[in-house]
C-alpha positions as CSV (number, residue, x, y, z in Angstrom):
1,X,-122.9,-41.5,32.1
2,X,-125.9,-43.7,31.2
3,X,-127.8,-44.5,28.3
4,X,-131.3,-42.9,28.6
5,X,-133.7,-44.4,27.5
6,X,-132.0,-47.8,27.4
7,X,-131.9,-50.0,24.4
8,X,-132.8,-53.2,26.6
9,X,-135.6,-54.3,28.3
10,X,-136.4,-54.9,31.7
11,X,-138.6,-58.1,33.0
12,X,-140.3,-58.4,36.6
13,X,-140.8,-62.0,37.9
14,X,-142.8,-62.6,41.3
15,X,-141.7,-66.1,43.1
16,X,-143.0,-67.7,45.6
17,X,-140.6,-67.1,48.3
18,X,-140.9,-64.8,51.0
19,X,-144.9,-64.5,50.1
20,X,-144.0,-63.0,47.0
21,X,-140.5,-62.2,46.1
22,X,-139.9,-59.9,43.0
23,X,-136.6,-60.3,40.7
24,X,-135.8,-58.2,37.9
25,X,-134.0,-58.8,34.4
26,X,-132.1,-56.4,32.4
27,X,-131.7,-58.2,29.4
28,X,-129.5,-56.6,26.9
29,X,-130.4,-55.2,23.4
30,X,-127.9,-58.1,22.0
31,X,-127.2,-61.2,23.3
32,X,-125.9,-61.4,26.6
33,X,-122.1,-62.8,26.5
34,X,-122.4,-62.6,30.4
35,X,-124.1,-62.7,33.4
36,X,-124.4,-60.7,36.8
37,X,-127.0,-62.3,39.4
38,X,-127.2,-59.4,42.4
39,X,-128.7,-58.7,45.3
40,X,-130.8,-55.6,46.0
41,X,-131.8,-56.1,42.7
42,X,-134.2,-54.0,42.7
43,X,-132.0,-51.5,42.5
44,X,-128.9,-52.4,40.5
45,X,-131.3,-54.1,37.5
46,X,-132.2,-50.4,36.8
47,X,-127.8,-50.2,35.7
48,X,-128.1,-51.5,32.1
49,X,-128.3,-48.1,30.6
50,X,-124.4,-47.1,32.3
51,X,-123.6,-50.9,30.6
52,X,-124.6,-49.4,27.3
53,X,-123.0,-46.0,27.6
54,X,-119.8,-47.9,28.2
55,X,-117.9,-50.0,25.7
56,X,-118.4,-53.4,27.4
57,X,-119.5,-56.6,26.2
58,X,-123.6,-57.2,26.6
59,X,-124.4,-58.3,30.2
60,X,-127.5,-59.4,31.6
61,X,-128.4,-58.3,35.3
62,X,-130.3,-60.5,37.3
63,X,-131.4,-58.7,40.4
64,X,-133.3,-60.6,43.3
65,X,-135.1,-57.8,45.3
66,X,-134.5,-57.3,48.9
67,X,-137.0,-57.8,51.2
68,X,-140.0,-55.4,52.0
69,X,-140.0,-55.7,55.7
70,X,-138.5,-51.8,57.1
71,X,-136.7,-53.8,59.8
72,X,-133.0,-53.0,58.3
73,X,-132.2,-56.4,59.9
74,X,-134.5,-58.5,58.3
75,X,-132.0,-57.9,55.1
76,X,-129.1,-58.3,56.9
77,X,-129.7,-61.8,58.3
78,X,-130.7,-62.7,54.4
79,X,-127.6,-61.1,53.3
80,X,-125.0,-62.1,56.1
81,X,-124.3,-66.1,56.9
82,X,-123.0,-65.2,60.6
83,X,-126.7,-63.8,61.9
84,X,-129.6,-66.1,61.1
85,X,-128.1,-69.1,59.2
86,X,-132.0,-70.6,58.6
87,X,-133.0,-67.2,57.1
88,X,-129.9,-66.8,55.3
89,X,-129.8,-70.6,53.7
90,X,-133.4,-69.8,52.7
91,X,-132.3,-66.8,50.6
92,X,-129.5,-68.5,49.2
93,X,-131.7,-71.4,47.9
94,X,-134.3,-68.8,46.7
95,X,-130.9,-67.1,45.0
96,X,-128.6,-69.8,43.7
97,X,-131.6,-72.1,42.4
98,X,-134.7,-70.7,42.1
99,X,-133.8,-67.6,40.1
100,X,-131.1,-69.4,38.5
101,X,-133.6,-72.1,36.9
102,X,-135.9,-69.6,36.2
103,X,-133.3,-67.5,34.2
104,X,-132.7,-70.8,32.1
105,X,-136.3,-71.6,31.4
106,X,-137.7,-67.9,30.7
107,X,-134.5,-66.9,28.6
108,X,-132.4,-69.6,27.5
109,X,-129.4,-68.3,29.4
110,X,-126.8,-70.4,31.1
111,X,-123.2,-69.3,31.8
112,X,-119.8,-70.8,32.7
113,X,-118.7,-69.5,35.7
114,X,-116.1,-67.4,33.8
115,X,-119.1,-65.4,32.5
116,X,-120.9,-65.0,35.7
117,X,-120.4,-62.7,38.6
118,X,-122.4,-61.8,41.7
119,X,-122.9,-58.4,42.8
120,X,-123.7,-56.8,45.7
121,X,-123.9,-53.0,47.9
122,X,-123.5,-52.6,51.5
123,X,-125.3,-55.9,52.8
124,X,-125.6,-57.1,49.6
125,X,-121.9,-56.5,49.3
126,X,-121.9,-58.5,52.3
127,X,-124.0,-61.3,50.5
128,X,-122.0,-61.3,47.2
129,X,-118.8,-61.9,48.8
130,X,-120.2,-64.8,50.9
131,X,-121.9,-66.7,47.6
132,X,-118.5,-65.8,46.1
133,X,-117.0,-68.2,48.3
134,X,-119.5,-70.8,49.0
135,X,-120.5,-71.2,45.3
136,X,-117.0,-70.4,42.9
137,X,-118.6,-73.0,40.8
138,X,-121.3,-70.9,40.2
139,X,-120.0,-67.2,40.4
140,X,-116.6,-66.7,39.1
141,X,-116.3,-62.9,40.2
142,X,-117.5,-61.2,42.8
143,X,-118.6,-57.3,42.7
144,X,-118.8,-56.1,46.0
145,X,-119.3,-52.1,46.4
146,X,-118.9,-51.0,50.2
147,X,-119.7,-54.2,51.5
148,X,-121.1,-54.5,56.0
149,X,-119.3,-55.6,58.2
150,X,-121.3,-58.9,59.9
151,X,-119.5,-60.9,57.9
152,X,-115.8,-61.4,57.6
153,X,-112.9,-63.2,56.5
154,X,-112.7,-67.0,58.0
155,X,-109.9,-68.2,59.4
156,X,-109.2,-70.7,56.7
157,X,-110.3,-69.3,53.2
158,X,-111.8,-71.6,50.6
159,X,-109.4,-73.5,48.5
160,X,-110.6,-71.9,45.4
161,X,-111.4,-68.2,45.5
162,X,-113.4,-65.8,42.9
163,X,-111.5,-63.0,41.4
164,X,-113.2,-60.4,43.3
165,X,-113.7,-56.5,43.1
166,X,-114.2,-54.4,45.5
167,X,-115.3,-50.8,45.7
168,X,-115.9,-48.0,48.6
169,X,-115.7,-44.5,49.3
170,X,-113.9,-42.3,51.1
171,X,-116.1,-40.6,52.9
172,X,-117.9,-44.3,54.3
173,X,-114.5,-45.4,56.6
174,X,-116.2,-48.3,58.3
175,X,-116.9,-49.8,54.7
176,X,-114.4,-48.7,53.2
177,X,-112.4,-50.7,56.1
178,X,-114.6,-53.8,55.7
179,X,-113.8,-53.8,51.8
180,X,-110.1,-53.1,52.9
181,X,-110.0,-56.1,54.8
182,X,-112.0,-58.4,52.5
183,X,-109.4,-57.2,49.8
184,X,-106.2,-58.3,51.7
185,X,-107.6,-61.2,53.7
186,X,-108.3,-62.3,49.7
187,X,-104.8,-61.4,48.4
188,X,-103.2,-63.0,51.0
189,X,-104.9,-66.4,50.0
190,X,-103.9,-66.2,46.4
191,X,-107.1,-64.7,45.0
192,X,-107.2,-62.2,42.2
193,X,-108.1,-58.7,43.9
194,X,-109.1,-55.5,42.7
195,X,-109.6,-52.4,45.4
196,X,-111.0,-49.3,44.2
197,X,-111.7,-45.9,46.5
198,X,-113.8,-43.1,45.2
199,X,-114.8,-40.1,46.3
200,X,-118.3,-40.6,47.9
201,X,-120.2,-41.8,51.3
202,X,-122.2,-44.8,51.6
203,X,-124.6,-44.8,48.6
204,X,-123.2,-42.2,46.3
205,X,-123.4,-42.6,42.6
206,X,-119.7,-44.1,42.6
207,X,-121.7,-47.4,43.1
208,X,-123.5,-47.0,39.8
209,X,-120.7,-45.4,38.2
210,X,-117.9,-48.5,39.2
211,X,-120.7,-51.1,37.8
212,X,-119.1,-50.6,33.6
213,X,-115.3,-50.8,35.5
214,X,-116.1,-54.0,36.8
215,X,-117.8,-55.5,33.9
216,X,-115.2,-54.8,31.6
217,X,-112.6,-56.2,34.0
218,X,-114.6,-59.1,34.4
219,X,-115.6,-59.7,30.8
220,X,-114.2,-57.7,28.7
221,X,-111.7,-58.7,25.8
Protein backbone atom coordinates (compact mmCIF):
# COMPACT_ATOMS: atom_id res chain seq x y z
CA UNK A 1 0.00 0.00 0.00
CA UNK A 2 1.01 3.69 -0.70
CA UNK A 3 -0.19 6.91 0.13
CA UNK A 4 -1.72 8.52 -3.00
CA UNK A 5 -1.42 11.50 -3.34
CA UNK A 6 1.56 11.89 -1.05
CA UNK A 7 1.74 14.43 1.81
CA UNK A 8 5.49 15.34 0.75
CA UNK A 9 7.06 16.98 -1.79
CA UNK A 10 9.27 16.10 -4.37
CA UNK A 11 12.42 18.37 -5.62
CA UNK A 12 14.50 17.92 -9.01
CA UNK A 13 18.10 19.26 -8.94
CA UNK A 14 20.21 19.18 -12.32
CA UNK A 15 24.18 18.99 -11.52
CA UNK A 16 26.79 19.43 -13.47
CA UNK A 17 28.08 16.01 -13.85
CA UNK A 18 27.63 13.71 -16.61
CA UNK A 19 26.43 16.96 -18.77
CA UNK A 20 23.52 17.28 -16.71
CA UNK A 21 22.82 14.83 -14.00
CA UNK A 22 19.24 15.00 -12.40
CA UNK A 23 18.69 13.98 -8.48
CA UNK A 24 15.55 13.92 -6.85
CA UNK A 25 14.32 14.65 -3.14
CA UNK A 26 11.40 13.26 -1.44
CA UNK A 27 11.27 15.32 1.39
CA UNK A 28 8.85 14.29 4.02
CA UNK A 29 5.67 16.17 5.21
CA UNK A 30 7.58 16.40 8.82
CA UNK A 31 10.90 16.66 9.48
CA UNK A 32 13.09 14.09 8.27
CA UNK A 33 14.60 12.04 11.43
CA UNK A 34 16.53 10.06 8.65
CA UNK A 35 18.09 9.77 5.57
CA UNK A 36 18.33 7.35 2.49
CA UNK A 37 20.74 8.56 -0.45
CA UNK A 38 19.96 5.84 -3.53
CA UNK A 39 20.88 5.15 -6.62
CA UNK A 40 18.49 4.83 -9.59
CA UNK A 41 16.90 7.54 -7.95
CA UNK A 42 14.91 8.33 -10.29
CA UNK A 43 13.00 5.69 -9.58
CA UNK A 44 13.02 4.95 -5.82
CA UNK A 45 12.45 9.03 -4.93
CA UNK A 46 8.90 8.26 -6.36
CA UNK A 47 8.62 5.60 -2.71
CA UNK A 48 7.65 8.36 -0.14
CA UNK A 49 4.00 7.65 -0.45
CA UNK A 50 4.62 3.52 0.72
CA UNK A 51 6.84 5.59 3.69
CA UNK A 52 3.69 7.33 4.66
CA UNK A 53 1.25 4.53 4.39
CA UNK A 54 3.48 2.65 6.84
CA UNK A 55 4.08 3.54 10.43
CA UNK A 56 7.80 4.58 10.18
CA UNK A 57 9.66 7.44 11.31
CA UNK A 58 9.84 10.45 8.46
CA UNK A 59 12.68 9.71 5.99
CA UNK A 60 14.00 11.74 3.28
CA UNK A 61 15.03 9.89 -0.10
CA UNK A 62 17.72 11.24 -1.97
CA UNK A 63 17.85 9.57 -5.31
CA UNK A 64 20.75 10.34 -7.90
CA UNK A 65 19.41 9.35 -11.29
CA UNK A 66 21.08 6.81 -13.41
CA UNK A 67 22.48 7.62 -16.43
CA UNK A 68 20.57 8.33 -19.80
CA UNK A 69 22.82 6.53 -22.16
CA UNK A 70 20.59 2.93 -23.34
CA UNK A 71 23.93 1.14 -23.23
CA UNK A 72 22.85 -1.12 -19.98
CA UNK A 73 26.70 -1.04 -19.29
CA UNK A 74 27.23 2.50 -19.10
CA UNK A 75 25.28 2.06 -15.52
CA UNK A 76 26.93 -0.78 -14.57
CA UNK A 77 30.50 0.45 -14.74
CA UNK A 78 29.01 3.64 -12.55
CA UNK A 79 27.43 1.23 -10.28
CA UNK A 80 30.12 -1.65 -9.95
CA UNK A 81 33.96 -0.78 -8.67
CA UNK A 82 35.34 -4.02 -10.49
CA UNK A 83 34.47 -2.72 -14.33
CA UNK A 84 35.57 0.90 -15.01
CA UNK A 85 37.22 2.16 -11.77
CA UNK A 86 37.66 5.92 -13.50
CA UNK A 87 33.92 5.97 -14.34
CA UNK A 88 32.90 4.41 -11.21
CA UNK A 89 35.20 6.93 -8.84
CA UNK A 90 33.56 9.67 -10.87
CA UNK A 91 30.09 8.63 -9.82
CA UNK A 92 30.97 8.09 -6.43
CA UNK A 93 32.41 11.64 -6.08
CA UNK A 94 29.30 12.96 -7.94
CA UNK A 95 27.35 10.64 -5.07
CA UNK A 96 29.17 10.93 -1.78
CA UNK A 97 30.00 14.79 -2.20
CA UNK A 98 28.28 16.56 -4.56
CA UNK A 99 24.71 15.56 -3.70
CA UNK A 100 25.57 15.22 -0.20
CA UNK A 101 26.68 19.15 0.02
CA UNK A 102 23.99 20.04 -1.95
CA UNK A 103 21.47 18.20 0.46
CA UNK A 104 23.07 20.35 3.33
CA UNK A 105 22.94 23.69 1.57
CA UNK A 106 19.30 23.37 -0.17
CA UNK A 107 17.69 21.77 3.02
CA UNK A 108 19.51 21.99 6.15
CA UNK A 109 19.89 18.26 6.45
CA UNK A 110 22.81 16.41 7.87
CA UNK A 111 22.72 13.00 9.44
CA UNK A 112 24.84 10.71 11.65
CA UNK A 113 25.61 7.74 10.06
CA UNK A 114 23.13 5.89 12.30
CA UNK A 115 20.40 7.86 10.43
CA UNK A 116 21.63 7.33 7.05
CA UNK A 117 21.40 4.40 4.65
CA UNK A 118 22.16 3.86 0.98
CA UNK A 119 19.90 2.07 -1.21
CA UNK A 120 20.11 0.49 -4.14
CA UNK A 121 18.19 -2.25 -7.04
CA UNK A 122 19.88 -4.68 -9.25
CA UNK A 123 23.07 -2.47 -10.18
CA UNK A 124 22.33 -0.06 -7.92
CA UNK A 125 22.10 -2.88 -5.35
CA UNK A 126 25.32 -3.50 -6.65
CA UNK A 127 26.44 0.17 -5.93
CA UNK A 128 24.82 0.49 -2.48
CA UNK A 129 26.63 -2.41 -1.13
CA UNK A 130 29.95 -1.15 -2.44
CA UNK A 131 29.54 2.63 -0.78
CA UNK A 132 28.39 0.51 2.21
CA UNK A 133 31.76 -0.61 2.56
CA UNK A 134 34.00 2.03 1.27
CA UNK A 135 32.10 4.83 3.17
CA UNK A 136 30.58 3.20 6.86
CA UNK A 137 31.32 6.61 8.02
CA UNK A 138 28.96 7.90 5.80
CA UNK A 139 26.15 5.22 5.32
CA UNK A 140 25.45 3.20 8.31
CA UNK A 141 22.92 0.75 6.51
CA UNK A 142 22.78 -0.53 3.40
CA UNK A 143 19.44 -1.51 1.39
CA UNK A 144 20.28 -3.61 -1.27
CA UNK A 145 17.16 -5.21 -3.23
CA UNK A 146 18.38 -7.99 -5.74
CA UNK A 147 21.62 -6.63 -6.08
CA UNK A 148 24.21 -7.86 -9.82
CA UNK A 149 26.52 -9.78 -9.69
CA UNK A 150 29.97 -7.79 -11.04
CA UNK A 151 30.71 -7.09 -7.82
CA UNK A 152 31.38 -9.38 -4.97
CA UNK A 153 32.62 -10.05 -1.63
CA UNK A 154 36.64 -9.32 -1.21
CA UNK A 155 38.73 -11.55 0.18
CA UNK A 156 39.32 -9.53 3.24
CA UNK A 157 36.12 -7.57 4.35
CA UNK A 158 36.41 -4.01 5.82
CA UNK A 159 37.04 -3.78 9.42
CA UNK A 160 33.91 -2.05 10.04
CA UNK A 161 30.82 -3.15 8.23
CA UNK A 162 27.16 -1.42 7.73
CA UNK A 163 24.24 -3.39 9.03
CA UNK A 164 22.94 -4.25 5.78
CA UNK A 165 19.62 -5.57 4.21
CA UNK A 166 19.13 -7.46 1.64
CA UNK A 167 16.09 -8.35 -0.55
CA UNK A 168 15.33 -10.76 -3.74
CA UNK A 169 12.85 -12.77 -5.24
CA UNK A 170 12.31 -16.04 -5.90
CA UNK A 171 11.61 -16.16 -9.20
CA UNK A 172 15.24 -13.90 -10.05
CA UNK A 173 17.79 -17.04 -8.87
CA UNK A 174 20.98 -15.45 -10.13
CA UNK A 175 20.16 -12.33 -7.78
CA UNK A 176 18.71 -13.90 -5.47
CA UNK A 177 22.18 -15.94 -5.29
CA UNK A 178 24.20 -12.77 -5.50
CA UNK A 179 22.19 -11.28 -2.41
CA UNK A 180 22.66 -14.83 -0.83
CA UNK A 181 26.16 -14.55 -1.03
CA UNK A 182 26.55 -10.86 -0.13
CA UNK A 183 24.36 -11.90 3.01
CA UNK A 184 26.68 -14.72 4.31
CA UNK A 185 30.01 -13.41 3.02
CA UNK A 186 28.68 -10.28 5.57
CA UNK A 187 27.58 -12.59 8.53
CA UNK A 188 30.51 -14.36 8.42
CA UNK A 189 32.56 -11.06 9.09
CA UNK A 190 30.52 -9.99 12.10
CA UNK A 191 28.13 -7.69 10.26
CA UNK A 192 24.55 -7.23 11.13
CA UNK A 193 22.48 -9.04 8.21
CA UNK A 194 19.06 -9.22 7.26
CA UNK A 195 17.96 -11.62 4.09
CA UNK A 196 14.60 -11.36 2.86
CA UNK A 197 12.92 -13.60 -0.28
CA UNK A 198 9.63 -12.69 -1.74
CA UNK A 199 7.69 -13.89 -4.27
CA UNK A 200 8.57 -11.92 -7.42
CA UNK A 201 11.24 -11.76 -10.54
CA UNK A 202 13.62 -9.14 -11.07
CA UNK A 203 11.68 -5.82 -10.76
CA UNK A 204 8.46 -6.87 -9.21
CA UNK A 205 6.73 -4.62 -6.77
CA UNK A 206 8.44 -6.62 -3.74
CA UNK A 207 11.09 -3.93 -4.30
CA UNK A 208 8.79 -1.06 -3.46
CA UNK A 209 6.93 -2.99 -1.07
CA UNK A 210 10.32 -4.11 1.20
CA UNK A 211 11.39 -0.20 1.11
CA UNK A 212 8.84 0.58 4.73
CA UNK A 213 10.47 -3.01 6.09
CA UNK A 214 13.74 -1.68 5.88
CA UNK A 215 13.21 1.75 7.04
CA UNK A 216 11.59 0.71 10.03
CA UNK A 217 14.44 -1.76 10.82
CA UNK A 218 16.77 0.77 10.19
CA UNK A 219 15.17 3.69 12.00
CA UNK A 220 12.53 2.87 13.65
CA UNK A 221 12.04 3.03 17.58
Amino acid sequence: MRADPIAGELVTETFEYDGGRQATVYVPPDPPEAVVFAGDGQLISQWGGYLEAADVPPVMIVGAHRTDDEDEMARIREYSPTFDEQRFAAHEKFFVQDIRRWVRSRFGITMPAERTAVCGVSASGEFSIAMGLRRPDVYGAVFSASPGGGYRPPDVMPRVLPRTYLVAGTREPFFRDNAIRWADALRDAGAEVVMVERVGGHGDPFWAAEFPRMVAWAFGP
